[in-house]
C-alpha positions as CSV (number, residue, x, y, z in Angstrom):
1,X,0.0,0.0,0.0
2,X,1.5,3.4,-1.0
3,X,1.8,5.9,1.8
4,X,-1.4,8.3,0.4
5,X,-3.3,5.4,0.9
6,X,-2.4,5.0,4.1
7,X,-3.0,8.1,4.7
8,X,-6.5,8.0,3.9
9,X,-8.8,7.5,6.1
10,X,-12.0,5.1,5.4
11,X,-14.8,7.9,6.5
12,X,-13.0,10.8,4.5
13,X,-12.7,10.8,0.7
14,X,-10.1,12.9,-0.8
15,X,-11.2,15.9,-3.4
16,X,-8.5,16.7,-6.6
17,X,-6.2,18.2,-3.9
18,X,-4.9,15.8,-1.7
19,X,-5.4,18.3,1.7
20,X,-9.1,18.6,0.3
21,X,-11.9,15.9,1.3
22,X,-14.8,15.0,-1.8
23,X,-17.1,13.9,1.0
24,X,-17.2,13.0,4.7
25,X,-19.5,9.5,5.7
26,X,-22.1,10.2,8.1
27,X,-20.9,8.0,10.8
28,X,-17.8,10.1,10.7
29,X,-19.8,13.2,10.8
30,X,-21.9,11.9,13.9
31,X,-18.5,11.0,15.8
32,X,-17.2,14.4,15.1
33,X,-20.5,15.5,16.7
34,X,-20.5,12.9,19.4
35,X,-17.1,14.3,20.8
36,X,-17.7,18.1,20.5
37,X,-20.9,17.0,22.1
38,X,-18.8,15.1,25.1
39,X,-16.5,18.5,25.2
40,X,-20.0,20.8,25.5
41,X,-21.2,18.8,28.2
42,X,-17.9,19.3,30.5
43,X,-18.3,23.3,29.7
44,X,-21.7,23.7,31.3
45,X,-20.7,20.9,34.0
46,X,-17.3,23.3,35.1
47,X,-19.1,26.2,34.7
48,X,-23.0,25.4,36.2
49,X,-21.8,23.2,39.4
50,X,-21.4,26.1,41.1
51,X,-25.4,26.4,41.4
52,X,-25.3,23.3,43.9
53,X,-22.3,24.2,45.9
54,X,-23.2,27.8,45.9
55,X,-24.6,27.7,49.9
56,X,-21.4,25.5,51.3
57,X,-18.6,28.2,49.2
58,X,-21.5,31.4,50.5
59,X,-21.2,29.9,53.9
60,X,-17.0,28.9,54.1
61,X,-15.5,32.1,52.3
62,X,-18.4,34.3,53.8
63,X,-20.5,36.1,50.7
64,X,-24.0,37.4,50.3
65,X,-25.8,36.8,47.4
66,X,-25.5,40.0,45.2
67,X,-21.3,38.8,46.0
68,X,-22.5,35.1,44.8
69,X,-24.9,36.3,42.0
70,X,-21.9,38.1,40.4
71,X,-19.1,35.4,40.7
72,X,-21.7,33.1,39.1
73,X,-22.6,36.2,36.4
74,X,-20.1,38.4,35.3
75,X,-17.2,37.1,36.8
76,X,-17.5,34.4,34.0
77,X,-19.5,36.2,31.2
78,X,-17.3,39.4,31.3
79,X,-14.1,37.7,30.2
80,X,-16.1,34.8,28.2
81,X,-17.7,36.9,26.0
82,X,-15.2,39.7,25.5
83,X,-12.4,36.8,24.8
84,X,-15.1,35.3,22.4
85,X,-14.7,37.5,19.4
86,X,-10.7,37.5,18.9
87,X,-11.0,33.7,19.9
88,X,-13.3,33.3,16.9
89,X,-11.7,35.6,14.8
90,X,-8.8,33.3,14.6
91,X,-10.9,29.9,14.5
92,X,-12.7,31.6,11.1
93,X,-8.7,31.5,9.5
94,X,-7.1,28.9,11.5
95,X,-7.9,25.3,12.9
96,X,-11.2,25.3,14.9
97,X,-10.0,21.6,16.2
98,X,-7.0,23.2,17.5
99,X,-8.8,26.0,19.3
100,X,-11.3,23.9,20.9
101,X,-8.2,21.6,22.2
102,X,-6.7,24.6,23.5
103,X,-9.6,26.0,25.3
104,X,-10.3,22.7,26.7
105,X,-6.7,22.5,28.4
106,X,-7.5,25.9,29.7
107,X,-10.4,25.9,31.4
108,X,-10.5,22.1,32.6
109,X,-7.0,23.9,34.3
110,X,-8.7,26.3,36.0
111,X,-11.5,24.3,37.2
112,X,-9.2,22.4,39.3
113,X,-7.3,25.3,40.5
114,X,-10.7,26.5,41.7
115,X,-11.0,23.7,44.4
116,X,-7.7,25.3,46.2
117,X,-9.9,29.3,46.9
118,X,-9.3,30.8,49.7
119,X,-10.8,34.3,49.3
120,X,-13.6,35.8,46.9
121,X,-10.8,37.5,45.1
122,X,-9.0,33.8,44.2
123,X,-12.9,32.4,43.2
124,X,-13.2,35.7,41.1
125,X,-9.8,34.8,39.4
126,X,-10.2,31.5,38.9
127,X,-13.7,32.0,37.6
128,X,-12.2,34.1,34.9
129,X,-10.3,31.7,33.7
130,X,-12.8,29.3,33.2
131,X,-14.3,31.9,30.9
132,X,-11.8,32.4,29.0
133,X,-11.0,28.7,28.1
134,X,-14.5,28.0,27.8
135,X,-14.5,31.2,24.9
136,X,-13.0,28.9,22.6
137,X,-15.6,26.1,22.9
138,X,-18.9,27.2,21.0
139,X,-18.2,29.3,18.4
140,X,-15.0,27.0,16.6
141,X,-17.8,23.9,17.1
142,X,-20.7,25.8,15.9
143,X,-18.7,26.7,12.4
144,X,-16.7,22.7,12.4
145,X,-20.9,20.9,12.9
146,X,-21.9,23.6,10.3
147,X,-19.1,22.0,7.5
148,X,-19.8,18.5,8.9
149,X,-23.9,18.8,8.2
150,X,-26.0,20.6,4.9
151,X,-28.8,23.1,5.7
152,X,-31.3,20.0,6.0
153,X,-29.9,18.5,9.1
154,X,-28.2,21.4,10.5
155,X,-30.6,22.0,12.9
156,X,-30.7,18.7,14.3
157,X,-27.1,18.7,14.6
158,X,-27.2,21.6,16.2
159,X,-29.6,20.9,18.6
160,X,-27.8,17.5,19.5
161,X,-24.5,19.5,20.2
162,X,-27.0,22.0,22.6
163,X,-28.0,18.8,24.2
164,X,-24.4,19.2,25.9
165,X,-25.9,22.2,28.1
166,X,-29.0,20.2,29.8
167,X,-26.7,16.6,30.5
168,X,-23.7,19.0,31.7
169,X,-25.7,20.5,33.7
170,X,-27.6,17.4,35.3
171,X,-23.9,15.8,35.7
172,X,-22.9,19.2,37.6
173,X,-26.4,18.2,40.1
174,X,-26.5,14.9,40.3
175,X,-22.5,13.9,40.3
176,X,-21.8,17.3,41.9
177,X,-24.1,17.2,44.7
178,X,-23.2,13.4,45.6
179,X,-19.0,14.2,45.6
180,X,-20.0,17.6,47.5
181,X,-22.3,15.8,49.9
182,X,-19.6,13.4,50.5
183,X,-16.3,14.8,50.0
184,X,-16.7,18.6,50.4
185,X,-17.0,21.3,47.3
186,X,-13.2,21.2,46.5
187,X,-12.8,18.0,45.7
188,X,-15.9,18.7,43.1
189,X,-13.8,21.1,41.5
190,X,-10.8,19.2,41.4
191,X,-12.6,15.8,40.1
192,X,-14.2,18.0,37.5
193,X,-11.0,19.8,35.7
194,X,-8.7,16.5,36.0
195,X,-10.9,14.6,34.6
196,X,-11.2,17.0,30.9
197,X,-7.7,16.9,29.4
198,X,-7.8,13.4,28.7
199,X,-11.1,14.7,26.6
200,X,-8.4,17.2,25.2
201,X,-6.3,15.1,23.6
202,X,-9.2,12.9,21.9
203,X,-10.3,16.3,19.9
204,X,-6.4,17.0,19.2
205,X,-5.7,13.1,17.7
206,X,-9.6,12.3,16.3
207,X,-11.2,15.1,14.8
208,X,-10.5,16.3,11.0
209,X,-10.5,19.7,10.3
210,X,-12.4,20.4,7.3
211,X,-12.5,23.1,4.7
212,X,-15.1,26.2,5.3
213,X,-18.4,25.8,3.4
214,X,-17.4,22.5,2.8
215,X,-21.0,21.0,3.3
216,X,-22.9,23.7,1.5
217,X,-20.7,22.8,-2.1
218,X,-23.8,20.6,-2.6
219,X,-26.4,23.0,-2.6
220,X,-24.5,25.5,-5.3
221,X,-22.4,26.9,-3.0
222,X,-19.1,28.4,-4.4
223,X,-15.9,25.8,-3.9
224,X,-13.4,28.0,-2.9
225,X,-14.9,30.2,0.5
226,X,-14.2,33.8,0.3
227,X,-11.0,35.3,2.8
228,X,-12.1,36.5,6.4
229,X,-13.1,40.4,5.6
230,X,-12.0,43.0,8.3
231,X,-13.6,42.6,11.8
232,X,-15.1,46.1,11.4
233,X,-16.4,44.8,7.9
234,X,-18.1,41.5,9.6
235,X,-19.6,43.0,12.9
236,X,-21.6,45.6,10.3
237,X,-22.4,43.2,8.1
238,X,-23.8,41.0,11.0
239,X,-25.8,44.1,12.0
240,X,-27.0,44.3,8.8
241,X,-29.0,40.9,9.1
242,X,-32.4,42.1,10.3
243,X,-33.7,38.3,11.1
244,X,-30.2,37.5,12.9
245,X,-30.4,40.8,15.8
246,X,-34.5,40.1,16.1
247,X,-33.2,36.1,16.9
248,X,-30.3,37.6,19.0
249,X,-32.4,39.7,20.9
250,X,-34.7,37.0,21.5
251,X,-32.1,34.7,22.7
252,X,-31.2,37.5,25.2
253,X,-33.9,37.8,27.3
254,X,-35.1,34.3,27.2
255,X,-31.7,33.5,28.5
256,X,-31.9,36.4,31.4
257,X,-34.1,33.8,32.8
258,X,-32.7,30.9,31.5
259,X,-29.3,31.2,33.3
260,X,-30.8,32.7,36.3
261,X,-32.8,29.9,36.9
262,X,-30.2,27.4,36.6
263,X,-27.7,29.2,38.7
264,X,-30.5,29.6,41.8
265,X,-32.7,26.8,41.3
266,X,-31.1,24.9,43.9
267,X,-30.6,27.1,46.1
268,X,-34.6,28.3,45.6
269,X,-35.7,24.7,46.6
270,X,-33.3,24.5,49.1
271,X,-34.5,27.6,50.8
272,X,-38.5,27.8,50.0
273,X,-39.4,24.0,50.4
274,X,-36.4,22.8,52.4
275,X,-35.3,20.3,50.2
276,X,-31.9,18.2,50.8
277,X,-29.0,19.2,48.5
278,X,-28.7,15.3,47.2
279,X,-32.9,15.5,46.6
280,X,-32.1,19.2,44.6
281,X,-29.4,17.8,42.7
282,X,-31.3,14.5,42.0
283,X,-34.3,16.3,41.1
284,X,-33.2,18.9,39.6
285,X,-30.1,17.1,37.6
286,X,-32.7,14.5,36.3
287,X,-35.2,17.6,34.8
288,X,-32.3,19.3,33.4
289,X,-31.0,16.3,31.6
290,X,-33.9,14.9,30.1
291,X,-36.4,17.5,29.6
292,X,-33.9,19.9,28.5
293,X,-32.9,17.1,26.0
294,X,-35.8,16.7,24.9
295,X,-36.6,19.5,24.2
296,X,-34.0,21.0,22.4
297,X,-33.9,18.0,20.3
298,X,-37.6,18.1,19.3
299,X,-37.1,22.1,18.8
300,X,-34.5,21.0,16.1
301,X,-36.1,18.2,14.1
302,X,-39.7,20.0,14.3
303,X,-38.0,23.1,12.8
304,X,-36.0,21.1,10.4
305,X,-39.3,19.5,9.3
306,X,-41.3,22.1,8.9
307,X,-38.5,24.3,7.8
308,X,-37.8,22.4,4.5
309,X,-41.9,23.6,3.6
310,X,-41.8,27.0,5.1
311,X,-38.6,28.4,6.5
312,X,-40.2,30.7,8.7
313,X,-40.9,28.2,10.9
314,X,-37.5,27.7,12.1
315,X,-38.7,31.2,14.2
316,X,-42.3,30.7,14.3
317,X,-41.3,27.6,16.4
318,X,-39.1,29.7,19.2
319,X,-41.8,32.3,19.4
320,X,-44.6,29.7,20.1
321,X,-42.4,28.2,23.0
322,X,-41.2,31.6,24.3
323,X,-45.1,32.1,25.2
324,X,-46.0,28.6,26.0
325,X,-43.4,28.5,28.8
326,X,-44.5,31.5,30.8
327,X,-47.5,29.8,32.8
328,X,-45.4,26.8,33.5
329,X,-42.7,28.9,35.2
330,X,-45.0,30.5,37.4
331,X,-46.3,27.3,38.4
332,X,-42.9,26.3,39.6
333,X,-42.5,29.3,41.1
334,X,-45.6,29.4,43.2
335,X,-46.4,25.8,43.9
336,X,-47.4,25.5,47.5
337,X,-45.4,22.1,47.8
338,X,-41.6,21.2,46.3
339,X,-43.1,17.8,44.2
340,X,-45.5,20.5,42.2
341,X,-42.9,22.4,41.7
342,X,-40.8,20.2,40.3
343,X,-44.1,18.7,38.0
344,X,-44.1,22.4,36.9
345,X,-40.4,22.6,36.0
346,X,-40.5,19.6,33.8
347,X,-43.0,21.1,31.1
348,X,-41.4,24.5,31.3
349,X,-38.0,23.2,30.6
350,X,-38.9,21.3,27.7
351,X,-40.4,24.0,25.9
352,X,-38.3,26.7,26.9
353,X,-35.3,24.5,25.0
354,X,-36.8,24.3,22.0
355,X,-35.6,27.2,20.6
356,X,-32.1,26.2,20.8
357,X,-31.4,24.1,17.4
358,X,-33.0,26.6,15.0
359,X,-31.2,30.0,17.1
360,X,-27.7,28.4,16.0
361,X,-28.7,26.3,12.7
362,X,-29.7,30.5,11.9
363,X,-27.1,32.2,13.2
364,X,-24.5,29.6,11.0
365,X,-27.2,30.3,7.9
366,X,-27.2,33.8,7.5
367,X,-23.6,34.6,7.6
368,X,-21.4,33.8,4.2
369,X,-19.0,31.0,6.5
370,X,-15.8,32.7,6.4
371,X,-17.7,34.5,9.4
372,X,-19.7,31.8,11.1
373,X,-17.2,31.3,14.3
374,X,-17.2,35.4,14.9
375,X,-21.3,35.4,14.0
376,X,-21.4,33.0,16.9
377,X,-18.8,34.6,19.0
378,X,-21.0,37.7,18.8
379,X,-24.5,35.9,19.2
380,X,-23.1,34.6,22.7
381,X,-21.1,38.1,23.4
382,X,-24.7,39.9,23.7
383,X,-26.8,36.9,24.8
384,X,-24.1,36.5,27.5
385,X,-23.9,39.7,28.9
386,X,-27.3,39.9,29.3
387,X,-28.2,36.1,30.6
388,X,-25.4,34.5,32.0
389,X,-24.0,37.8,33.5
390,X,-26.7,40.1,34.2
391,X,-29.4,36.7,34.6
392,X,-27.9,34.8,38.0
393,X,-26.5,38.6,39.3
394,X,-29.9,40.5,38.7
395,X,-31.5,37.8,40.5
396,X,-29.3,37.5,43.8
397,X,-29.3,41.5,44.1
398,X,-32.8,41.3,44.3
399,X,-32.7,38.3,46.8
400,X,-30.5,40.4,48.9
401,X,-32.9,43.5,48.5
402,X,-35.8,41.5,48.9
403,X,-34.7,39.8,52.1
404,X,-36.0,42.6,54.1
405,X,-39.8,42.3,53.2
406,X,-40.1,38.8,52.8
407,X,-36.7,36.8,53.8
408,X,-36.0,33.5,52.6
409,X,-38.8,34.0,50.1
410,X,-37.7,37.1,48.2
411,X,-35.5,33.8,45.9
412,X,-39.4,33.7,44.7
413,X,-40.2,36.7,43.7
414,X,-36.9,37.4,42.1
415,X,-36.6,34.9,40.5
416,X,-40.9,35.4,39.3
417,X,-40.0,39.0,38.0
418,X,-36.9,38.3,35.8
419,X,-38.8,35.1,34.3
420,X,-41.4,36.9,33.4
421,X,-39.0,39.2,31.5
422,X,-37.8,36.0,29.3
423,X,-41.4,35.3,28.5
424,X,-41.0,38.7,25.8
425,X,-38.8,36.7,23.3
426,X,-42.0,35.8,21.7
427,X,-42.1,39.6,20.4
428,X,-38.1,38.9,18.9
429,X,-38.6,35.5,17.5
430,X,-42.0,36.5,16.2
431,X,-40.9,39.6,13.9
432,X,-37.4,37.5,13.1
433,X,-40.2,35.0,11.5
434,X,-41.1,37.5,9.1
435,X,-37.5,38.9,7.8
436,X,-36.3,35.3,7.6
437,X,-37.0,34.1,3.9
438,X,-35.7,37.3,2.7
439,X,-32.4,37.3,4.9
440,X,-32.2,33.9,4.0
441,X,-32.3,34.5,0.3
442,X,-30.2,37.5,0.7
443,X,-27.3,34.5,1.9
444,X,-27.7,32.1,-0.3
445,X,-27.7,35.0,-3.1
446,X,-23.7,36.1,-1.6
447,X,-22.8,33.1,-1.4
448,X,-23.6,32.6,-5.0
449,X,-21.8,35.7,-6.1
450,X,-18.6,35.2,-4.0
């Protein structure tokens, strides 16, 4: 056998260059998935466990909420989403594998280092880290999935690789409230970041890189992909994009309560119905793993279904569930018992999920896909800022200015207020419905002409 055709691998056929694939298998295409899938998963378990230690590190290091609410928050979203655009920058012109390797190392690194705090000022430092690793994690795997799957199965992909949000997040309450129940918070942390870099080195040696737009050559898409224009140039092209700041804007708000909620969940049950941590983390880990799977994966293949007849339904879907959700969450909220509560949070989780698949299969879509990493980078630099940092810190400055009135119930009403807020991405995703076929055609129209 002659050394090119040893070099060739069985799922990847080669093009007329010999650096350049003809097509990619789909089993291939799914592993790819499956492991940038594995590395999501460990990004919202380093990052969310801190939601069910959050009483043991507010009692040891000795922090109010509002202190708690903004370690969780912008502690991590401030240097996530500001590294997020340079990160991406690069992964649009160099190798996204590489980038999310790197990231990997980084913030599995300082996940670890954040089981040896001492002071808020340490947890503050360490939690930066974390976001900056974790920078390099979406965006690079948003654009890679986007060359690995056409238009008609984007959206599943997509939603498959969001899945990695809901089982990190149940592995951060279930696994993370058993080690911490047992063992103490640190050794949480310190389980949770040794345990990635092996998961580091099986992105470096078994994921292919692949050429940019390389799944959209078969629906006329120019072969050779365009250079990366100017970073001015992209970010007003990406304002441009009517459909694409109506779905970011939706995204926004929904996630104000999104992260909030998952960031004082716990701690609200704990507090308001007295649950045990190992019954939160049970509970709440098992909600958050399959309802939350569920549902993004159904918001993905319903959209892709009825996407292929009418595209607008990849955002008359989101706006349906953006309203649907509302009475569910105040069910949760306001359920006189914790096992209502908990029969409330199921239903709202799945539906408030479902707008996961088509917001990124869109975001990818209507960007030429020289600029797909830094359209993602800036999709989670807004959405970010205003749910993961402003979400869990909003809601713990009202706790804390609540306390007075009501005490351990002002988690309630905080929490009530901002969710209600979320509910108003129906408004976004609803007027996004209506721009969509012609920002759509717009994209398909420059990628035609590149």
């Amino acid at each position: 056998m002659s050394s090119e055709a040893a070099e060739e691998a069985p799922e990847v056929s080669r093009g007329d260059s010999p650096n350049e694939p003809r097509e990619v298998s789909r089993g291939y295409a799914n592993y790819v998935l499956g492991v940038l899938f594995v590395v999501y998963v460990f990004n919202f378990m380093d990052r969310q466990v801190l939601s069910i230690v959050l009483e043991d590190i507010k009692r040891e290091i000795e922090l109010s909420d509002t202190y708690m609410g903004f370690l969780a928050g912008f502690a991590f979203s401030l240097m996530y989403t500001f590294a997020g655009i340079p990160i991406a920058r690069y992964a649009d012109r160099a190798s996204r594998r590489n980038v999310v390797t790197i990231g990997l190392l980084v913030w599995t690194s300082f996940t670890a280092v954040t089981g040896l705090v001492t002071s808020f000022a340490q947890l503050f430092a360490a939690r930066i880290g974390v976001g900056i690793g974790e920078a390099a994690g979406s965006p690079p795997s948003h654009s890679l999935i986007s060359d690995y799957f056409p238009l008609d199965r984007r959206a599943t992909a997509l939603s498959i690789y969001g899945m990695g949000v809901y089982i990190g997040i149940a592995g951060a309450m279930i696994f993370g409230g058993y080690i911490a129940e047992n063992f103490g918070w640190r050794t949480v942390y310190l389980t949770l970041g040794l345990t990635g870099i092996p998961l580091a080195l099986l992105v470096l040696l078994t994921v292919r890189e692949l050429p940019r737009g390389f799944s959209d050559r078969s629906q006329g898409a120019p072969t050779e992909v365009a250079a990366q224009p100017p970073l001015v140039e992209t970010i007003v092209g990406i304002l441009k994009i009517r459909s694409l700041m109506l779905i970011i804007a939706g995204t926004a708000v929904q996630s104000l309560a999104g992260y909030g909620l998952m960031v004082w969940g716990a701690p609200f049950l704990m507090r308001v119905h007295e649950m045990s941590r190992v019954d939160v983390g049970l509970s709440l880990g098992l909600i958050f793993g399959i309802a939350g799977c569920a549902g993004v994966y159904s918001g993905g293949r319903l959209s892709d279904h009825f996407g292929q007849r009418d595209e607008t339904w990849y955002m008359k879907l989101p706006a349906i569930q953006a309203g649907l959700g509302v009475p569910f969450l105040v069910g949760f909220l306001l359920a006189p018992s914790p096992w209502l509560a908990l029969a409330s949070f199921a239903p709202f989780y799945f539906i408030a999920n479902m707008y996961i698949g088509p917001m990124f299969a869109m975001t990818q879509t209507l960007v030429p896909p020289a600029m797909r990493a830094t359209a993602s980078a800036i999709n989670l630099f807004i959405v970010n800022l205003i749910g993961l940092g402003l979400g869990p810190f909003l809601m713990g400055y009202l706790n804390d200015a609540l306390a007075v009135q009501y005490g351990d119930l002002s988690i309630r009403y905080s929490l009530l207020s901002v969710g209600i807020v979320g509910g108003s991405a129906v408004i976004f995703f609803g007027l996004a419905s209506r721009s969509l076929p012609r920002d759509l055609a717009a994209a398909r129209e420059a990628a035609r002409a590149t």
